[in-house]
FIKESE-780245 format. One line per 4 residues: number of its first residue (from 1); for each residue x, y, z of C-alpha. Coordinates in Angstrom, 3 decimals. Layout:
BEGIN
NUM) X/Y/Z | ...
//
This chain:
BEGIN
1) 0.000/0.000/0.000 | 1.174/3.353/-1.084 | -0.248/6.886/-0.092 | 1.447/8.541/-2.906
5) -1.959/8.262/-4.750 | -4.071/9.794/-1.662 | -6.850/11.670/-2.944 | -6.943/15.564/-1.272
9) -11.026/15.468/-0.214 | -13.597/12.972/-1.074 | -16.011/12.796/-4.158 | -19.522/14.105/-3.577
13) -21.628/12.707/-5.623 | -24.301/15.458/-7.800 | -27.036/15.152/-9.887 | -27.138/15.815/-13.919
17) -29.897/15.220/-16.020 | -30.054/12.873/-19.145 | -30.557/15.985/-21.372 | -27.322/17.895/-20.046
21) -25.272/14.581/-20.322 | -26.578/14.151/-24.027 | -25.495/17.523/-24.663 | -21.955/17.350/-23.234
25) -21.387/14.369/-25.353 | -22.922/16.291/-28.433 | -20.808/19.097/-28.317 | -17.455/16.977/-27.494
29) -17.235/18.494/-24.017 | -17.598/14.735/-22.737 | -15.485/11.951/-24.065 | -17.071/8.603/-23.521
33) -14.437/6.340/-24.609 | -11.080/7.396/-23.092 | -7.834/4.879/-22.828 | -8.911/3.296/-19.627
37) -12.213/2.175/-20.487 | -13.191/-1.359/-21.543 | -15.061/-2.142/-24.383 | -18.673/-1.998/-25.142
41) -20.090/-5.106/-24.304 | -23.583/-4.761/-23.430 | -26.087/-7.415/-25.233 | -28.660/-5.708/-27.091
45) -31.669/-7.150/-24.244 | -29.373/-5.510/-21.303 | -29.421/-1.985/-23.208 | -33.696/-2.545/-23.654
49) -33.551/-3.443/-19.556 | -31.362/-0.069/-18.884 | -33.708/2.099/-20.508 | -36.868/0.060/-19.382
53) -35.228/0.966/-16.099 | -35.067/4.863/-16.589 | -38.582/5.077/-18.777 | -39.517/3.563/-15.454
57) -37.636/6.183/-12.937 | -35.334/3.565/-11.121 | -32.255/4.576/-10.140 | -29.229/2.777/-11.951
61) -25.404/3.074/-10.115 | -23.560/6.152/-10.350 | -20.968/7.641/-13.283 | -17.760/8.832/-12.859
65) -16.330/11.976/-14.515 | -12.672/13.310/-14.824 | -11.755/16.921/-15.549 | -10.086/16.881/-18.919
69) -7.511/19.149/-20.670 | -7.958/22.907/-21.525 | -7.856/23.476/-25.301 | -6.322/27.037/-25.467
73) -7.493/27.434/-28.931 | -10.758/26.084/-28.768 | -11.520/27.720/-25.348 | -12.585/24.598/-24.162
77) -12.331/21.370/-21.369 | -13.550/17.398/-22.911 | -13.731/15.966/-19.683 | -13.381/11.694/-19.541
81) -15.736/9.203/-18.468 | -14.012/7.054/-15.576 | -16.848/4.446/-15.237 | -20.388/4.413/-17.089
85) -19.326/4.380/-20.993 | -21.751/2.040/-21.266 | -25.006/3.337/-19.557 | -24.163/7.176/-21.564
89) -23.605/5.497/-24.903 | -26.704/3.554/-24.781 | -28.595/6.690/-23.552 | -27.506/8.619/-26.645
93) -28.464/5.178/-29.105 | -32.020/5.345/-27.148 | -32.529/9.307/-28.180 | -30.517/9.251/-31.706
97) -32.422/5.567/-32.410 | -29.074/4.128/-33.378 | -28.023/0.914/-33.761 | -30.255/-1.443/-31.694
101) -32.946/1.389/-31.212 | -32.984/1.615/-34.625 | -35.001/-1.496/-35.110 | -38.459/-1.756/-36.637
105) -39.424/-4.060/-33.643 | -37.839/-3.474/-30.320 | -39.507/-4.527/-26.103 | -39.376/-0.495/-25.262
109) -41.268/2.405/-26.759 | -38.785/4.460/-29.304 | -37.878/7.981/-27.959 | -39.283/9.486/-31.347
113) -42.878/7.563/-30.659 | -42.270/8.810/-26.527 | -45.606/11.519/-25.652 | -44.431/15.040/-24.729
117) -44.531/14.293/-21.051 | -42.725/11.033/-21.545 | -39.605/12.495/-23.505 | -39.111/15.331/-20.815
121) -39.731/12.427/-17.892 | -36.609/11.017/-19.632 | -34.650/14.094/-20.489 | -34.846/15.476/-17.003
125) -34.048/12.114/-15.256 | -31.187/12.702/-13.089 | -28.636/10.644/-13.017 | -25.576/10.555/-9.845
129) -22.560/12.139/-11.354 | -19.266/12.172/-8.982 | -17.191/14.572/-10.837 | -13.293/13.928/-9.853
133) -12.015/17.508/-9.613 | -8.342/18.633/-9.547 | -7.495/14.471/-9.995 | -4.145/13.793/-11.810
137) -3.983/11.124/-14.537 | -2.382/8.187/-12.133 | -5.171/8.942/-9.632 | -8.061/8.800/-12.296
141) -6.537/5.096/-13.284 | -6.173/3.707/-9.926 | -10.218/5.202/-9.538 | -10.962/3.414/-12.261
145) -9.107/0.130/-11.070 | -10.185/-0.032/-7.496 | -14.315/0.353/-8.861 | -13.219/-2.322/-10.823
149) -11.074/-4.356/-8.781 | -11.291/-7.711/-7.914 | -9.962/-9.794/-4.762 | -7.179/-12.004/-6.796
153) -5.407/-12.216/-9.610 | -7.951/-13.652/-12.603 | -6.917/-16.470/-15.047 | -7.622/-15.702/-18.924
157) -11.191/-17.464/-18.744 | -12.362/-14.794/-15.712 | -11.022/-11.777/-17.604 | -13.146/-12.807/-20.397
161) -15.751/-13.466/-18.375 | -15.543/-10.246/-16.841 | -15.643/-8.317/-19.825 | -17.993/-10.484/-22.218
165) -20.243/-12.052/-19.698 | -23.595/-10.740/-21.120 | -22.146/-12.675/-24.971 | -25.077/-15.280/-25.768
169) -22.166/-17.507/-26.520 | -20.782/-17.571/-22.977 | -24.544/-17.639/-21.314 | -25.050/-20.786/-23.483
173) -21.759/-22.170/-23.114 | -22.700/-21.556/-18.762 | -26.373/-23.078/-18.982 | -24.514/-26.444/-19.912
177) -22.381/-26.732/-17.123 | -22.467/-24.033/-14.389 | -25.620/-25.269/-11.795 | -25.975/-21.937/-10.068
181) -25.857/-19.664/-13.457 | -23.454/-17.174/-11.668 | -23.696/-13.267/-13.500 | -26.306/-14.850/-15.766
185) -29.656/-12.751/-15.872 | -31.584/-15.788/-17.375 | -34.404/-13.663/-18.354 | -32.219/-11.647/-20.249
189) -30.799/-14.291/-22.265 | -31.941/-15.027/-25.746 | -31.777/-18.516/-26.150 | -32.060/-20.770/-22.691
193) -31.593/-24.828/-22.820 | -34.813/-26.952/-22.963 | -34.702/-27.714/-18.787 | -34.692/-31.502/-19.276
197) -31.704/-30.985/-21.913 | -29.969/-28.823/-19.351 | -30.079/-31.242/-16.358 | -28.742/-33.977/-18.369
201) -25.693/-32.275/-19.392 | -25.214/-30.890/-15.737 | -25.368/-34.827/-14.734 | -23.233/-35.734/-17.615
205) -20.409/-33.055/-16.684 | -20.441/-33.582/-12.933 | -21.420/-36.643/-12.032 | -18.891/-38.221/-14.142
209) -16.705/-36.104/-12.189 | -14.858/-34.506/-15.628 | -14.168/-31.589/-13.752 | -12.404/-30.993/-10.308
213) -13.459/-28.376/-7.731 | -10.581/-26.133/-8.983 | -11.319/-26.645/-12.314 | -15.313/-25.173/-10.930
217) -14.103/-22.408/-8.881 | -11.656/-20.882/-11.806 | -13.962/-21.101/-14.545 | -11.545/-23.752/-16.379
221) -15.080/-26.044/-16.872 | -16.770/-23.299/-18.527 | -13.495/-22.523/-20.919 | -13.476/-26.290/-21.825
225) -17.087/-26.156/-22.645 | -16.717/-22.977/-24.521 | -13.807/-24.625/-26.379 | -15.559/-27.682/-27.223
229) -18.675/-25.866/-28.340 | -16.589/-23.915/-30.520 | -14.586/-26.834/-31.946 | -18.162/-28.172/-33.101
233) -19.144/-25.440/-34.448 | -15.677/-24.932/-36.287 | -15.936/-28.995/-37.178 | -11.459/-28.450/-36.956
237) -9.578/-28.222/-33.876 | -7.728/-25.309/-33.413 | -4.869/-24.393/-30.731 | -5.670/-24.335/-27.150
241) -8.400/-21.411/-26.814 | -7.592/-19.650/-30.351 | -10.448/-19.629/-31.839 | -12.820/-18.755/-28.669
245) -12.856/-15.281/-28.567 | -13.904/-15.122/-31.645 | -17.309/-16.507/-31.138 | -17.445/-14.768/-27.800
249) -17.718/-11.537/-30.126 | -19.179/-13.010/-33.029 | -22.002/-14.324/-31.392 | -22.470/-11.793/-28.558
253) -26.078/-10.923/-29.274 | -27.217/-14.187/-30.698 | -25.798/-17.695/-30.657 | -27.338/-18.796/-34.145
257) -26.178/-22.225/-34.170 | -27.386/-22.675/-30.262 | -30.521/-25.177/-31.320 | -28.494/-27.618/-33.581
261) -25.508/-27.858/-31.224 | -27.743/-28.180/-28.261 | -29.763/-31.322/-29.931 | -26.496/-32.476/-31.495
265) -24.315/-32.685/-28.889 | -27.522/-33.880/-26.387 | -27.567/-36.905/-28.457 | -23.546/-37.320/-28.325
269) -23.860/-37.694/-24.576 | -26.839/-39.508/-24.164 | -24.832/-42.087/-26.607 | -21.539/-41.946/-24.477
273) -23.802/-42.131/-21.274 | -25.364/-45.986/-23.304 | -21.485/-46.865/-23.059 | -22.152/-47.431/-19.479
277) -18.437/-46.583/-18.836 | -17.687/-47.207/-15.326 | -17.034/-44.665/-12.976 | -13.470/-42.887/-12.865
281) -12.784/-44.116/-16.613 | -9.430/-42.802/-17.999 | -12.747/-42.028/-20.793 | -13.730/-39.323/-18.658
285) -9.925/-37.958/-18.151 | -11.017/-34.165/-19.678 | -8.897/-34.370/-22.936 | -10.391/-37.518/-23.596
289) -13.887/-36.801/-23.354 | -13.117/-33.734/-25.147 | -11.559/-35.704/-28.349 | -14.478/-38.549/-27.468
293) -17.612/-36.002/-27.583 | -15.411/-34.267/-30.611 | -15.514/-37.202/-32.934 | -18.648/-38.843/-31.809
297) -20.518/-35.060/-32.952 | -19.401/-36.082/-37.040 | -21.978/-39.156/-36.632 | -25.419/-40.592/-36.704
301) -24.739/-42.598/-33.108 | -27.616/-45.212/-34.357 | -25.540/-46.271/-36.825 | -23.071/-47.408/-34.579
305) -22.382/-50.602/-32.810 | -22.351/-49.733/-29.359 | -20.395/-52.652/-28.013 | -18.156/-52.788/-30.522
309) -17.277/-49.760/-29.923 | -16.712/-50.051/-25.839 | -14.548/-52.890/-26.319 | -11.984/-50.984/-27.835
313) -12.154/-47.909/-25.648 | -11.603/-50.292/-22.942 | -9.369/-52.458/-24.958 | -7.143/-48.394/-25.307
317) -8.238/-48.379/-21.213 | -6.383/-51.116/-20.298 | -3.396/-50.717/-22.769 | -2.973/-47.245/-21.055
321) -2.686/-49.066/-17.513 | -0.297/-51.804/-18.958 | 1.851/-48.775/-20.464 | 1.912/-46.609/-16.660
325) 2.425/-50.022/-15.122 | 5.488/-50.489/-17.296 | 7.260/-47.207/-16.702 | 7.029/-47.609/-13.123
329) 8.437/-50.968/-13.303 | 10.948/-49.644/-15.401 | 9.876/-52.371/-18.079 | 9.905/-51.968/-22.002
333) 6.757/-51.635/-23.486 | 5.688/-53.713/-26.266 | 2.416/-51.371/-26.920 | 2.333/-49.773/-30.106
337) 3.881/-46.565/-30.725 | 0.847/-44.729/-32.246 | -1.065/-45.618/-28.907 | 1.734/-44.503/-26.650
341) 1.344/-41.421/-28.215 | -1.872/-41.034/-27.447 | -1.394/-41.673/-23.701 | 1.326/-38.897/-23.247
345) -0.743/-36.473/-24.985 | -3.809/-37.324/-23.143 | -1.891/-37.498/-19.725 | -0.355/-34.283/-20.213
349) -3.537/-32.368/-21.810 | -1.659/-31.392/-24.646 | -3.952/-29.025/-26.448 | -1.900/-28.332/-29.807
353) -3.901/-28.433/-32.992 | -1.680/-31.598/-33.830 | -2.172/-33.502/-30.523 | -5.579/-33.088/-30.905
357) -5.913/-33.833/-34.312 | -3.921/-37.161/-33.303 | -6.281/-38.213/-30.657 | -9.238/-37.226/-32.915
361) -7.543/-39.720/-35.517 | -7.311/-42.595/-33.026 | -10.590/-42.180/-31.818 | -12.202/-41.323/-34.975
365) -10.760/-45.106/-36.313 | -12.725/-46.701/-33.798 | -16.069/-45.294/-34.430 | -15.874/-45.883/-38.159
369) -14.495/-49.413/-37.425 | -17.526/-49.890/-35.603 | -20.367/-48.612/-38.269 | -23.152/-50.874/-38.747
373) -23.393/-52.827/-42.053 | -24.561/-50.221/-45.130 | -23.841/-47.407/-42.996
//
């Protein structure tokens, strides 16, 4: 802790009203965008609820404003939005009917189609400004780090999370493994899981045990999920997490491919759950149900022969076991090569393109080695 950043007096917090906000912006006295902000990642439902919630006269947390630089030339000061780019931005959409509020069907009335006493309800609705006067740069940063602060470091998955929580891909990605839903407002999400459908993949995930409590707490089960759902949708693998953000942002306001992956891959785990693998199979090891749920997805699982196919998963099962028996024994191995392979890169995780392209392969021969006749 360091006191070099002390702040002289507190921040008061006053009121401004929607209309005098607007106008700052209009006349580029008000920057809404400066370096420290994050992105704009508000789902179009969660800018509907925000101005649902002023048509409405709730109160909605306060902004943050920083005293910007005199122009000498200009005569004038563009002061910097610390915290609420969001909430002004989507204010000046809603009364310019931009962008999402520029739809021919949208849940709130349009500002233009507002009555009289409506539009000045919303112009004069005052919103809690704290206005950070005589602040240096380095203070306005560490402002905007302690509102936004968090008690411990984050891991990649939690940063995105922070930032692109509302994305329809990560709420769909969470309603197939996350039981409490954390940060999800499910009635603002556009596409929710058929209950039954949900459950089953909840049971699949965790009472298989695929994921430790580690694995729960840091959000690693949700960036496997997010990772294999992407990896279907791709119908490639791809390096570790490369292709992920991409659908985070891609499909942000709408998952269009959510009701043919959710029956898809419903019937991929339904079939591995007919395996009746026992419990604690090296099957459910994560990079191995990962390549397993991966390669079963190409298919048409009735046209498979279910037991031949669990013989030779358990015939790899037990070859795996003879091969870790054998290095601690310090004995030579007569299992193949190719299937060694495949047991280091499973063991270690290895999520290269190539070693999962490998395991795909291996797998991949054992399902078509097990297709029905004519099939």
């Amino acid at each position: 802790m360091t006191a070099i950043n002390k702040l002289q007096f507190s921040i008061p917090a006053n009121n401004q009203k929607v209309i005098e906000l607007y106008n700052k912006v209009k006349r580029k006295e008000l920057e809404t965008s400066p370096r420290f902000q994050r992105k704009l990642v508000w789902r179009k439902q969660h800018k509907f609820n925000f101005i649902d919630t002023i048509l409405n006269n709730y109160p909605f947390p306060e902004i943050y404003i920083s005293q910007g630089e005199l122009d000498t030339e200009k005569m004038t000061i563009v002061d910097n939005v610390v915290d609420g780019q969001q909430r002004l931005n989507t204010i000046i959409d809603y009364i310019d009917e931009k962008g999402v509020f520029s739809q021919d069907k949208i849940p709130v009335p349009k500002f233009s189609e507002l009555e009289r006493e409506a539009k000045e309800g919303f112009l004069n609705y005052e919103v809690s400004v704290r206005y950070l006067k005589n602040v240096n740069r380095d203070q306005v940063g560490e402002i905007f780090r302690r509102i936004n602060s968090t008690e411990y470091s984050l891991n990649t998955t939690e940063i995105k999370n922070a930032e692109w929580g509302d994305s329809e891909f990560i709420c769909f990605a969470k309603q197939i493994v996350e039981k409490e839903l954390d940060g999800v407002d499910i009635d603002l999400v556009a596409y929710k899981l058929n209950a039954n459908h949900r459950k089953q993949f909840l049971d699949f995930f965790h009472l298989n045990e695929i994921f430790s409590e580690n694995d729960i707490n840091r959000m690693l089960s949700l960036q496997f999920i997010m990772t294999l759902v992407a990896t279907l949708c791709e119908e490639q693998y791809f390096n570790r997490n490369l292709r992920v953000q991409h659908y985070v942002e891609t499909y942000f306001d709408e998952f269009s491919l959510a009701p043919e992956v959710e029956e898809r891959l419903l019937k991929t785990v339904v079939f591995i759950e007919s395996l009746k693998l026992p419990p604690r199979s090296y099957w459910f090891n994560k990079a191995n149900i990962f390549t397993l749920i991966v390669e079963l997805y190409k298919y048409e699982t009735s046209f498979i022969d279910t037991q031949c196919l669990v013989n030779k998963l358990r015939l790899l099962e037990i070859e795996n076991n003879q091969y870790i028996l054998d290095l601690s024994e310090n004995n030579h191995s007569e299992i193949p090569q190719d299937r060694i392979r495949y047991f280091e890169t499973a063991k270690e995780g290895v999520n290269e393109k190539s070693s999962r392209e490998y395991r795909g392969g291996i797998v991949n021969e054992f399902i078509s080695g097990c297709l029905l006749p004519d099939q």
